[in-house]
Structure formats: structure tokens, C-alpha cells
C-alpha positions as CSV (number, residue, x, y, z in Angstrom):
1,X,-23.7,-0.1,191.4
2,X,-24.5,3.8,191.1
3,X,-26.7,5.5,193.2
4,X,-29.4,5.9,189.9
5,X,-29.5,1.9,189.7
6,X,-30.3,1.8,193.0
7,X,-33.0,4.3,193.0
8,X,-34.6,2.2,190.3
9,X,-34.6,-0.9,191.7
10,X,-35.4,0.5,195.0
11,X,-38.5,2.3,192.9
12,X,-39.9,-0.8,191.0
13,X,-39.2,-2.8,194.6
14,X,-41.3,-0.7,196.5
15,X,-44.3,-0.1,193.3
16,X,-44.6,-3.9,193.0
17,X,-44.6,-4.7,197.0
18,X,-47.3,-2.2,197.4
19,X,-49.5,-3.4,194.7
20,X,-49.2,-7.1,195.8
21,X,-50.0,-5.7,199.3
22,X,-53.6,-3.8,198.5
23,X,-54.5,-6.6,195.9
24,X,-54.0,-9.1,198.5
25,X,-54.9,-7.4,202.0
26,X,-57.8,-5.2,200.5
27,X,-59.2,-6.8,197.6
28,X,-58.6,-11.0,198.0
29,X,-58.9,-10.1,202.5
30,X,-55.8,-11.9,203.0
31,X,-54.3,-12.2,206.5
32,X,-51.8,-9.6,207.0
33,X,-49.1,-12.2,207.3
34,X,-49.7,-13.4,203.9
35,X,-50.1,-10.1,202.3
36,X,-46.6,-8.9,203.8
37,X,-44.9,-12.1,202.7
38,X,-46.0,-12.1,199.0
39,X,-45.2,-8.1,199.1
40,X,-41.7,-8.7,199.9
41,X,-41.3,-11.5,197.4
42,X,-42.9,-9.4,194.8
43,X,-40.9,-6.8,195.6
44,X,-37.8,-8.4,195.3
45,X,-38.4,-9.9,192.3
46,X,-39.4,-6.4,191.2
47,X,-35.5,-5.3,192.4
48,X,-34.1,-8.1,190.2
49,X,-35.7,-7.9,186.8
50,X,-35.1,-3.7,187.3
51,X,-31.7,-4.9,187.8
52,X,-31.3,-7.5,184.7
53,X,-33.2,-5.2,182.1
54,X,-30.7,-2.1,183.5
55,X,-27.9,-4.3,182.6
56,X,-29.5,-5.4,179.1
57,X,-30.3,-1.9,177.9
58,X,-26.8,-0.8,178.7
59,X,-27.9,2.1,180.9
């Protein structure tokens, strides 16, 4: 894996896990348990599908 993969899937990790985290925390007033759970799950979904589409596209 190069170091630009990474930075992309590290980039649409941390963009997704943040906007799970305000829509659940701030918005729905989650617990902050729950918010940091779905954030992380989000995010690494995020990490995978930026992962799969890098290796569709060829790039």
C-alpha cells in the first residue's frame, strides 16, 4: 500500500467518523458511548470502500 492510499483512506475514515459523531452526539443527543461506537464503525467502513473504489479505478 503507498503512502497516497493511505492518506485517502485515512481522509474518508476520519470525514465519515466525524460526521456520524456530530449527527449523532449533537443533533439525535446520543450518549457519547454510542456516538463513538457508530463513528468508528462509520469510519471504517469509510477506510474500506476508499480502499475498494482505489483499487477499481486503477489509481
Amino acid at each position: 500500500m503507498s503512502a497516497e492510499l493511505l492518506k485517502h483512506m485515512a481522509f474518508h475514515a476520519a470525514c465519515a467518523a466525524v460526521f456520524i459523531f456530530v449527527l449523532n452526539y449533537y443533533i439525535l443527543k446520543t450518549e457519547l458511548e454510542s456516538a463513538v461506537f457508530w463513528a468508528i464503525g462509520f469510519g471504517a467502513m469509510a477506510a474500506g470502500l476508499a480502499y475498494q473504489q482505489s483499487k477499481r479505478s486503477g489509481s
